[in-house]
N, C-alpha and C positions, 0 to 999 in steps of 0.2 A: 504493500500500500504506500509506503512512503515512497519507494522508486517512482510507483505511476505519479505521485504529487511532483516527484521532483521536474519529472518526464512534463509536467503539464504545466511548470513553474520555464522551465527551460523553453519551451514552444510559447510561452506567450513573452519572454522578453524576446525571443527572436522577432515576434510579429512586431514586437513595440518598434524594435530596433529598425525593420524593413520599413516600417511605418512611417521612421523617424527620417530615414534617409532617401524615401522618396519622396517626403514635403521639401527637404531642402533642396533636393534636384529640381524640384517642379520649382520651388522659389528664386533656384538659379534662373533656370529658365526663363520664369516669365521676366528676373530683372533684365536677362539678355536680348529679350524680346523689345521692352523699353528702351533699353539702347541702341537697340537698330533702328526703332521712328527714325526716318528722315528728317532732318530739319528744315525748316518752312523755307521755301521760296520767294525771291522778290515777287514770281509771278502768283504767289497765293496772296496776295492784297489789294483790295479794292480801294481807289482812291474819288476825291468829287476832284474835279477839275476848276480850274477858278470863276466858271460859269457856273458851276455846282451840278454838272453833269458825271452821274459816273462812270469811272475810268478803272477796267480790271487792266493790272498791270503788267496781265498774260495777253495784252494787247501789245507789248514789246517784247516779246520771245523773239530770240535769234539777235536783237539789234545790242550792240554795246550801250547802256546809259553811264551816263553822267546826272549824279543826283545833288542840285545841290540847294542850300537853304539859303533864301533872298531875306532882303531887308531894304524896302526906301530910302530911309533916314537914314543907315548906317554907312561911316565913313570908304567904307570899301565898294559903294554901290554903283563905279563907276565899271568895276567887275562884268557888270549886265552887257555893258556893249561888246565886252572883251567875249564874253562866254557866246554872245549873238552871234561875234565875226567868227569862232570856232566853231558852231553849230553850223551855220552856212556851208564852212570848210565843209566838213564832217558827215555831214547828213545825207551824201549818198555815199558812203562808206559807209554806211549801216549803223552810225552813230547817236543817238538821241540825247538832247537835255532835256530833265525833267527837273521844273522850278519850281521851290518851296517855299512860299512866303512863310516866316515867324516874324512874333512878336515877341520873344524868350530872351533878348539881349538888350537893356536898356530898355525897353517902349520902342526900339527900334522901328517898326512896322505897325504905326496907330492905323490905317488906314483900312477900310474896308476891302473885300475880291474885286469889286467891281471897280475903286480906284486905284486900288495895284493895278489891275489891270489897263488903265489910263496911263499909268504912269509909267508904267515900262513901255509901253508902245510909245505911249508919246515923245519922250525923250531917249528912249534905247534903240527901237524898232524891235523889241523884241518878237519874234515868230516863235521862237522854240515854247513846248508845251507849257504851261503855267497853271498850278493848282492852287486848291483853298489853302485859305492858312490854316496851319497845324501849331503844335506844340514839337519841338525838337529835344527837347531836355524835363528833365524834371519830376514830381510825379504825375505828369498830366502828358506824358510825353506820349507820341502819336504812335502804334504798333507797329507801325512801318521803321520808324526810329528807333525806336527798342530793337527791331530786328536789324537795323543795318549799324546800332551802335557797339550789340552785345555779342561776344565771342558763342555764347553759350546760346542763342539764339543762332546768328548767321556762319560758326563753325571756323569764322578763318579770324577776325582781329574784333578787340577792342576800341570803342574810340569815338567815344564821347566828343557834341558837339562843342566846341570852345566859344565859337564865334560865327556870325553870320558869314555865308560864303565859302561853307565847309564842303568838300565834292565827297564824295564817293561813286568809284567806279566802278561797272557790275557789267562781266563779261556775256558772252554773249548765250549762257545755259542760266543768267541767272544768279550766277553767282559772284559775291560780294571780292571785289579784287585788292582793293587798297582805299586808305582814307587820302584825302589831302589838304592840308593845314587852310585854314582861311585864307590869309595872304600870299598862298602862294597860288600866280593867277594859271588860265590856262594857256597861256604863252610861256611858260616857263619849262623848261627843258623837262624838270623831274615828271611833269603832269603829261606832257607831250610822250614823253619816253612809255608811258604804262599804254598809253591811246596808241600807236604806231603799232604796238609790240600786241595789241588786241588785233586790229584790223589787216594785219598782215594774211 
């Protein structure tokens, strides 16, 4: 009698045990499974346009963008005509700007969509695309920004906006390539060097 206790004490720590190490496989598992999620897409984001029409931004699959965050008031906004004459260059290379109005630096950007929009045409000529204003920073910052600021969202860099006129550029699957400093405009070698080096 005691052997069969023993027999029957043995058979159920094995069950506990078999039990025990196939929760933690499965637990592996599914963490594994969570790790492989793909991480989002520029083209998974729906934007309004500065007409306040919207714009999925699976509407620029295949083309290089250039993303970057405008501002009226702000001392670098002469930037605008600079990034227009580059878009002109650029845009049957498969190139695109896509323009960010904020207001997140100083009051930078008092102005409404609809006199942003005045205001770049009229003094820039601006053509390249122009959207609503967002938030770029903060905790009010816009998911598109979060994904193109955070490592841990878009996979390749950190890098928070500083200051108006921040580019980031996104190759042509989508994917987030490098930031580039406000003042450094798109005529400058280092910004040229990453554009040539896409559209080759």
């Amino acid at each position: 009698m005691k052997r069969f206790h023993q027999r029957i004490g043995l058979s159920l720590l094995l069950l506990i045990l078999t039990i025990s190490c196939n929760t933690n496989t499965n637990a592996k598992a599914s963490s594994s499974i969570i790790n492989a999620i793909p991480k989002a897409s520029i083209y998974d984001f729906t934007m309004k346009d500065i007409d306040g029409n919207v714009v999925p931004l699976s509407t620029y699959k295949g083309k290089i963008l250039v993303i970057v965050n405008t501002a009226s008031q702000c001392g670098l906004v002469d930037q605008l005509g600079e990034i227009e004459s580059f878009y002109k260059k650029y845009k049957d290379k498969n190139v695109v700007v896509l323009g960010f109005p904020s207001n997140d630096f100083l009051g930078q950007e008092p102005l409404s969509n609809a006199d942003i929009k005045k205001f770049c045409s009229k003094n820039y000529g601006v053509t390249f695309p122009m959207f609503s204003k967002i938030s770029v920073k903060g905790n009010s910052i816009d998911p598109l920004y979060r994904f193109l600021t955070s490592k841990d969202e878009n996979g390749v860099i950190d890098a928070p906006v500083k200051w108006n006129y921040q580019k980031f550029i996104i190759d042509k699957n989508g994917k987030v390539v490098t930031s580039i400093s406000p003042r450094t405009t798109v005529n400058d070698e280092e910004f040229l060097q990453y554009i040539n080096d896409l559209v080759k």
